[in-house]
N, CA, C and O atoms as a GROMACS GRO file, in nm:
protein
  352
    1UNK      N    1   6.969   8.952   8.548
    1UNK     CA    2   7.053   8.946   8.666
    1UNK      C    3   6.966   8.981   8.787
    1UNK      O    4   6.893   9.079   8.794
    2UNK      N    5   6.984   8.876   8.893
    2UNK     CA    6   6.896   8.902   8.995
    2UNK      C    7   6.911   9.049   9.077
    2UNK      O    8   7.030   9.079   9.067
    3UNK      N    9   6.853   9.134   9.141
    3UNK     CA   10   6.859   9.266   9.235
    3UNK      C   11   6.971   9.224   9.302
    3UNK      O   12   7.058   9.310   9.286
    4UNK      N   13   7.014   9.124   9.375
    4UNK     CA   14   7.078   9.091   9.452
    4UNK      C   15   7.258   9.097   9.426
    4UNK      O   16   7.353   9.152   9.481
    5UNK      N   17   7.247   9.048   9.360
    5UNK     CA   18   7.367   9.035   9.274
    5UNK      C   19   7.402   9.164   9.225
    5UNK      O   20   7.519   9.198   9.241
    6UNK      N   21   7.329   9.236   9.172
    6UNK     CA   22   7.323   9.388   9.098
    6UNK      C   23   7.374   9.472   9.196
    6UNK      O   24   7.475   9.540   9.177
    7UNK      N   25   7.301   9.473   9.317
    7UNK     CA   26   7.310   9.602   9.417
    7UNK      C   27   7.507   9.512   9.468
    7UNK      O   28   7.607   9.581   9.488
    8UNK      N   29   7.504   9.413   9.473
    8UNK     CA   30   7.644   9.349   9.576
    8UNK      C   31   7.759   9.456   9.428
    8UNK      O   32   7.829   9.555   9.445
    9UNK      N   33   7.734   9.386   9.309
    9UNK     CA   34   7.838   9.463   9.216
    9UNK      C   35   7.824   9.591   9.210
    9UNK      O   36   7.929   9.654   9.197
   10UNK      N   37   7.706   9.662   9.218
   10UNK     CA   38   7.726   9.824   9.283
   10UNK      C   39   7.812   9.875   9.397
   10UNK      O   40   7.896   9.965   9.396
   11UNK      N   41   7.782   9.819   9.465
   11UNK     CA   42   7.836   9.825   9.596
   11UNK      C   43   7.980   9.797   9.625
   11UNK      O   44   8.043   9.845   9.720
   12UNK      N   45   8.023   9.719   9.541
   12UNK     CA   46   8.187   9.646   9.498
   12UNK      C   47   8.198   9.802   9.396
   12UNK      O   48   8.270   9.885   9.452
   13UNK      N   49   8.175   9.822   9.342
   13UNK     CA   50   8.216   9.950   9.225
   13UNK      C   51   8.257  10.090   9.358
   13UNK      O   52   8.370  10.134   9.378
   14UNK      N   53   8.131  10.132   9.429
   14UNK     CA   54   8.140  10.247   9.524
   14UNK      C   55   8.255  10.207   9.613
   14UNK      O   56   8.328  10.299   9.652
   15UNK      N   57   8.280  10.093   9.647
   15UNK     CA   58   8.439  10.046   9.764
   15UNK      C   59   8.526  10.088   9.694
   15UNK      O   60   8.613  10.166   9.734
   16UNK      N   61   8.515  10.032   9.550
   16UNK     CA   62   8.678  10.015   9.500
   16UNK      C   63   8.687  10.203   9.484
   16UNK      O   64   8.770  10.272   9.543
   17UNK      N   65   8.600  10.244   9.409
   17UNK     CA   66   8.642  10.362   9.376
   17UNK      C   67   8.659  10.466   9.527
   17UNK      O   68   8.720  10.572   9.509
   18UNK      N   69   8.618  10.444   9.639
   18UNK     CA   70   8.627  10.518   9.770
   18UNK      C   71   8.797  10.434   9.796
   18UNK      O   72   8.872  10.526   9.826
   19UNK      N   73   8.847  10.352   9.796
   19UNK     CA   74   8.962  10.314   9.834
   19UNK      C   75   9.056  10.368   9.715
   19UNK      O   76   9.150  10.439   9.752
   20UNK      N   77   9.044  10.343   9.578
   20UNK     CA   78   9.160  10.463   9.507
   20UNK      C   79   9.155  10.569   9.506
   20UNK      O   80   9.240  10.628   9.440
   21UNK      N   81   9.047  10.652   9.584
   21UNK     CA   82   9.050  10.776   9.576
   21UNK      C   83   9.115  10.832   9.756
   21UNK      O   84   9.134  10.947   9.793
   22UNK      N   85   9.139  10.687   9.845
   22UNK     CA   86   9.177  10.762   9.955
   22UNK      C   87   9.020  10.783  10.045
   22UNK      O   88   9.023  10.877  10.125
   23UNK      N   89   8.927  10.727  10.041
   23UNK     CA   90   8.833  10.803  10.132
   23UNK      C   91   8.777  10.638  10.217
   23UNK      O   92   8.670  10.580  10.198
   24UNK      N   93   8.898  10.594  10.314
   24UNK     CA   94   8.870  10.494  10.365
   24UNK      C   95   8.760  10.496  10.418
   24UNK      O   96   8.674  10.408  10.407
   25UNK      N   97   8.750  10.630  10.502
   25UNK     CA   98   8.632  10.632  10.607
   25UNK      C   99   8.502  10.655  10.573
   25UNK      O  100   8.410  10.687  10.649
   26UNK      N  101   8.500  10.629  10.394
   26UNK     CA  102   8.368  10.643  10.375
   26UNK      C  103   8.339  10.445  10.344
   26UNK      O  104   8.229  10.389  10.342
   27UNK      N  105   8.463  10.385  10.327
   27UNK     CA  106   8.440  10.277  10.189
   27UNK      C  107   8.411  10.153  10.372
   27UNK      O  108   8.337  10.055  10.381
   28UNK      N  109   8.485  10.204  10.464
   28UNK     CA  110   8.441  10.082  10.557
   28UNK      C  111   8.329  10.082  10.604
   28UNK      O  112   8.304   9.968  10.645
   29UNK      N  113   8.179  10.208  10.634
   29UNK     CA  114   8.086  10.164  10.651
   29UNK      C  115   8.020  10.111  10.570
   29UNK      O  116   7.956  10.011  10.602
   30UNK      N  117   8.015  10.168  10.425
   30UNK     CA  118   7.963  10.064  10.297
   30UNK      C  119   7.944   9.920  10.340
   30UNK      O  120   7.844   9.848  10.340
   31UNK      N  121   8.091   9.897  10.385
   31UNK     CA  122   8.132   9.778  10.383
   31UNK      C  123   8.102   9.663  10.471
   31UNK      O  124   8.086   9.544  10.448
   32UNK      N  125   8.098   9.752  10.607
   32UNK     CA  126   8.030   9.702  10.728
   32UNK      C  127   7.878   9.658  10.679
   32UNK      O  128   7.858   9.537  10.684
   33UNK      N  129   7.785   9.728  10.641
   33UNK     CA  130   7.617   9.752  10.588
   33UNK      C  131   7.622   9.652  10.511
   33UNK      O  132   7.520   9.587  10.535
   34UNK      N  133   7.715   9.573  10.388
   34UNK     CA  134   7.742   9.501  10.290
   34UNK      C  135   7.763   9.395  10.362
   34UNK      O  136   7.678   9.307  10.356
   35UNK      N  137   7.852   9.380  10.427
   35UNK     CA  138   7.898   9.259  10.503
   35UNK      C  139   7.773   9.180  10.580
   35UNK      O  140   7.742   9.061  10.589
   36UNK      N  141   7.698   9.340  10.649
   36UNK     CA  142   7.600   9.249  10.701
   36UNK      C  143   7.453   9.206  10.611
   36UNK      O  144   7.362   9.157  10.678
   37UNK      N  145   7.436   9.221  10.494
   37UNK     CA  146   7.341   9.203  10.437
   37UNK      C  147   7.373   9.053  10.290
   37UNK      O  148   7.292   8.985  10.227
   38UNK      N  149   7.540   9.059  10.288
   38UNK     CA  150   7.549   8.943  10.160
   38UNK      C  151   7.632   8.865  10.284
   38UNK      O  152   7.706   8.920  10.366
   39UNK      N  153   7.607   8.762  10.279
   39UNK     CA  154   7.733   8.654  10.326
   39UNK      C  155   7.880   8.620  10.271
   39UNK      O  156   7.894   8.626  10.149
   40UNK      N  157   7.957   8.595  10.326
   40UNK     CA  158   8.124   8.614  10.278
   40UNK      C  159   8.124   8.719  10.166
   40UNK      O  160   8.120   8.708  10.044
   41UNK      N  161   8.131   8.833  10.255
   41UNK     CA  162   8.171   8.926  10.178
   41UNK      C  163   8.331   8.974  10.246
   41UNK      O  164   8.369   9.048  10.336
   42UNK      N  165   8.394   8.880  10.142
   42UNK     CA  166   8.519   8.876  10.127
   42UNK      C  167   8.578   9.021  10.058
   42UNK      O  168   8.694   9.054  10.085
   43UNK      N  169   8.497   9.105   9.967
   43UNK     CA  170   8.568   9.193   9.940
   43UNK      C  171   8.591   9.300   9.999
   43UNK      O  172   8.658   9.390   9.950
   44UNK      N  173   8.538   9.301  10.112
   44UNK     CA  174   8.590   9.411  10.215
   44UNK      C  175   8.712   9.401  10.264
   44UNK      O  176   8.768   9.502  10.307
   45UNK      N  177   8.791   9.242  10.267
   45UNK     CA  178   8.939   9.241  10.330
   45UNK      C  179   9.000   9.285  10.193
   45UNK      O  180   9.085   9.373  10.206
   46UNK      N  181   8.978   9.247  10.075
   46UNK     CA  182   9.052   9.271   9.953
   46UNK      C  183   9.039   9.445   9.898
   46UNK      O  184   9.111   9.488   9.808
   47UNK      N  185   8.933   9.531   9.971
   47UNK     CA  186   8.984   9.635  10.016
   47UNK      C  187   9.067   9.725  10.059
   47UNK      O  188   9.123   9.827  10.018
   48UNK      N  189   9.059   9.650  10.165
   48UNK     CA  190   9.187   9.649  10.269
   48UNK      C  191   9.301   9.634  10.218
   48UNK      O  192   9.391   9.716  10.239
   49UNK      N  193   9.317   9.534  10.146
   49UNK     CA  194   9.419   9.527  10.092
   49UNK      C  195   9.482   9.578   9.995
   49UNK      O  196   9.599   9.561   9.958
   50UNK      N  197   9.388   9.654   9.947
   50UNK     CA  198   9.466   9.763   9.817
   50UNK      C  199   9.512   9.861   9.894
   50UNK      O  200   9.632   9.884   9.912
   51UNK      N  201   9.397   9.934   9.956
   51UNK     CA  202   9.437  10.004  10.059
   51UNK      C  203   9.548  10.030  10.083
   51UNK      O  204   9.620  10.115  10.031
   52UNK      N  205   9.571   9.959  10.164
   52UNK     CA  206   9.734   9.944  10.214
   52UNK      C  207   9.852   9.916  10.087
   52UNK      O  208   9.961   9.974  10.094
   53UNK      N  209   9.822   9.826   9.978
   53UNK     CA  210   9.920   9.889   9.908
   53UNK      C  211   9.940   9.998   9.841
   53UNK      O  212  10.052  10.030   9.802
   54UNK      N  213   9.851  10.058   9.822
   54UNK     CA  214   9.835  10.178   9.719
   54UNK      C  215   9.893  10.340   9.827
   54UNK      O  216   9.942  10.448   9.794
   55UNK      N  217   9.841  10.257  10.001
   55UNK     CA  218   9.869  10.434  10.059
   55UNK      C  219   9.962  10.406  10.155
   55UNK      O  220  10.033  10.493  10.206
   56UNK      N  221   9.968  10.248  10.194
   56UNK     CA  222  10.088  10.214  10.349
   56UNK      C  223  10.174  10.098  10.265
   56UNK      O  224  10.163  10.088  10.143
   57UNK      N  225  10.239  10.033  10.325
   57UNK     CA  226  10.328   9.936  10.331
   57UNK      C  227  10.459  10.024  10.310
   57UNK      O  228  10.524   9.979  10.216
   58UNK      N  229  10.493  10.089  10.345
   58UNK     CA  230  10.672  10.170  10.320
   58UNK      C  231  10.697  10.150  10.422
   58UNK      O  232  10.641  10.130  10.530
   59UNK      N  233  10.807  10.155  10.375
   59UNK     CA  234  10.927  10.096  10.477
   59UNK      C  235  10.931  10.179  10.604
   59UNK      O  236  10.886  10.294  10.601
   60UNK      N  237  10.967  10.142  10.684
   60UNK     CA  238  10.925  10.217  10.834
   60UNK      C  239  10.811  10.264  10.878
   60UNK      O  240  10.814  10.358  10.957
   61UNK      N  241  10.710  10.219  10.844
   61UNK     CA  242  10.585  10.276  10.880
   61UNK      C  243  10.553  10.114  10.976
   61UNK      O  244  10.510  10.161  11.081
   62UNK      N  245  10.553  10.059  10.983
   62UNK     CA  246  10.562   9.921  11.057
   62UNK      C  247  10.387   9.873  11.071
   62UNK      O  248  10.297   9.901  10.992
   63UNK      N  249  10.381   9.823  11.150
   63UNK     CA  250  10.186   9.806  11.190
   63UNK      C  251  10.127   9.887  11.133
   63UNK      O  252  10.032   9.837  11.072
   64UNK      N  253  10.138  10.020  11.118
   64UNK     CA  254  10.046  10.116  11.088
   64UNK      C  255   9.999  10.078  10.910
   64UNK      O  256   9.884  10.090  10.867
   65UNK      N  257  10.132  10.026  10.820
   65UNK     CA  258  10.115   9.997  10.688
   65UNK      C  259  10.052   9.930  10.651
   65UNK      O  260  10.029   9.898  10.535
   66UNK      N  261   9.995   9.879  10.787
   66UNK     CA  262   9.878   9.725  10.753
   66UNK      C  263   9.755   9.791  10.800
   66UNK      O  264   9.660   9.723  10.762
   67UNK      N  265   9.714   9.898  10.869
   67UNK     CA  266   9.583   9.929  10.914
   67UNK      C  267   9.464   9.911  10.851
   67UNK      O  268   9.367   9.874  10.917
   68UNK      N  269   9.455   9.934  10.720
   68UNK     CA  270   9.376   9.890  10.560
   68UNK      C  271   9.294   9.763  10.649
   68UNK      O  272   9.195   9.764  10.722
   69UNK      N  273   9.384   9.655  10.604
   69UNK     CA  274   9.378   9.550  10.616
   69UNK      C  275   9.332   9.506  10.802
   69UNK      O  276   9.223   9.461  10.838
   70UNK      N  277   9.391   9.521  10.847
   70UNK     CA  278   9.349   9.470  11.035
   70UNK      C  279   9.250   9.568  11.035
   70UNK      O  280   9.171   9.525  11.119
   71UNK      N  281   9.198   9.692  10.986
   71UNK     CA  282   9.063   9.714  11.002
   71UNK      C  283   8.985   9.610  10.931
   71UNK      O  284   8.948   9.516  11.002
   72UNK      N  285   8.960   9.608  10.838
   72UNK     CA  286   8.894   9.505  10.729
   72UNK      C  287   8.864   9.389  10.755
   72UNK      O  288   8.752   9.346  10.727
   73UNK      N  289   8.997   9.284  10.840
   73UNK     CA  290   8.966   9.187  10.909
   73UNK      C  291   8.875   9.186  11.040
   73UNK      O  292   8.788   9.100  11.058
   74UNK      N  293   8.907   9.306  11.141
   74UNK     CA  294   8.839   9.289  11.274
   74UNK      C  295   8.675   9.300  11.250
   74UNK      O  296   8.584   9.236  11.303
   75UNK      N  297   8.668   9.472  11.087
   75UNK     CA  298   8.540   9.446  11.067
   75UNK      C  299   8.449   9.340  11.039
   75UNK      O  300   8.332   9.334  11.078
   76UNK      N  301   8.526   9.237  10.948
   76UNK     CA  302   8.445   9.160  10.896
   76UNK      C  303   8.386   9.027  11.034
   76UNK      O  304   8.275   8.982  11.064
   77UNK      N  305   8.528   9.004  11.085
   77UNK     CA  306   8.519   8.954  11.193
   77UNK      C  307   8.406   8.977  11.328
   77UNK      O  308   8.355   8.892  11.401
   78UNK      N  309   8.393   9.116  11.326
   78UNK     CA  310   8.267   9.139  11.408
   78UNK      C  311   8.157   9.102  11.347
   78UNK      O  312   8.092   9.014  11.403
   79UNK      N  313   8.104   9.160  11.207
   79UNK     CA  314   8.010   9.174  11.142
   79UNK      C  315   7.968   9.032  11.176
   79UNK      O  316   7.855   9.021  11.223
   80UNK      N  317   8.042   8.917  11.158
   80UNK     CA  318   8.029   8.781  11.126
   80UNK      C  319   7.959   8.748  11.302
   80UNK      O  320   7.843   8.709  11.311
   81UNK      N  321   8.016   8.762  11.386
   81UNK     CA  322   8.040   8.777  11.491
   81UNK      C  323   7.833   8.787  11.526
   81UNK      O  324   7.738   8.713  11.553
   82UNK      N  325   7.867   8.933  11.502
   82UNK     CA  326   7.691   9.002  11.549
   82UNK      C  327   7.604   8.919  11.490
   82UNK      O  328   7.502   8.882  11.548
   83UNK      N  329   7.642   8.871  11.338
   83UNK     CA  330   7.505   8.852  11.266
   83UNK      C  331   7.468   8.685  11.354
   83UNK      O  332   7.353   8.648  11.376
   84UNK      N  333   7.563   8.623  11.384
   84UNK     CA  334   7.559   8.505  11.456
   84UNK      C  335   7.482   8.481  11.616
   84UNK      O  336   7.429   8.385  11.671
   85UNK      N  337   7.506   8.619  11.652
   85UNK     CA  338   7.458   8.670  11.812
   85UNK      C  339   7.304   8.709  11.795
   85UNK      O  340   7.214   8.672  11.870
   86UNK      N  341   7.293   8.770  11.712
   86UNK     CA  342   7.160   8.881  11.731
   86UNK      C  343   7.054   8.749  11.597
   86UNK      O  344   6.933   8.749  11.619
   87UNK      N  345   7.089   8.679  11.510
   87UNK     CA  346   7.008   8.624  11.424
   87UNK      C  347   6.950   8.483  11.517
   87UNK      O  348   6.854   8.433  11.460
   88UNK      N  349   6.983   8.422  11.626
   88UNK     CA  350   6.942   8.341  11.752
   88UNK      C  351   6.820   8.344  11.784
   88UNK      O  352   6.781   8.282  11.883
   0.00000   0.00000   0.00000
């Protein structure tokens, strides 16, 4: 198995387990650093998305139940963003 591939499924292991344990604010810079080093790294929104089901989506919590997730998107969205600006 190439390094490459190895360190991305490491790196997918340290997210998932920082998002069931609750420690968002460690699993989105991972994720940010990841994002910018593999291309479509899609599993940072699917993060997000446990995220939010596992600690938000109840009822009356409104926008906030999605934060997981609209972080996850804007991150990836920048990341995508910079690497396009600054790789020129």
């Amino acid at each position: 198995m190439p390094f490459k591939s190895l360190m991305r499924i490491i790196l997918d292991i340290i997210i998932f387990f920082c998002v069931i344990f609750g420690l968002w604010f460690v699993a989105v810079p991972i994720a940010i650093i990841a994002a910018w080093y593999y291309s479509f790294y899609l599993e940072f929104i699917l993060a997000g998305i446990i995220y939010d089901s596992l600690f938000g989506m109840v009822k009356g919590m409104g926008l906030w139940g999605y934060s997981g997730t609209i972080v996850a998107v804007i991150g990836l969205l920048l990341v995508i963003g910079l690497k396009k600006v600054l790789r020129r």
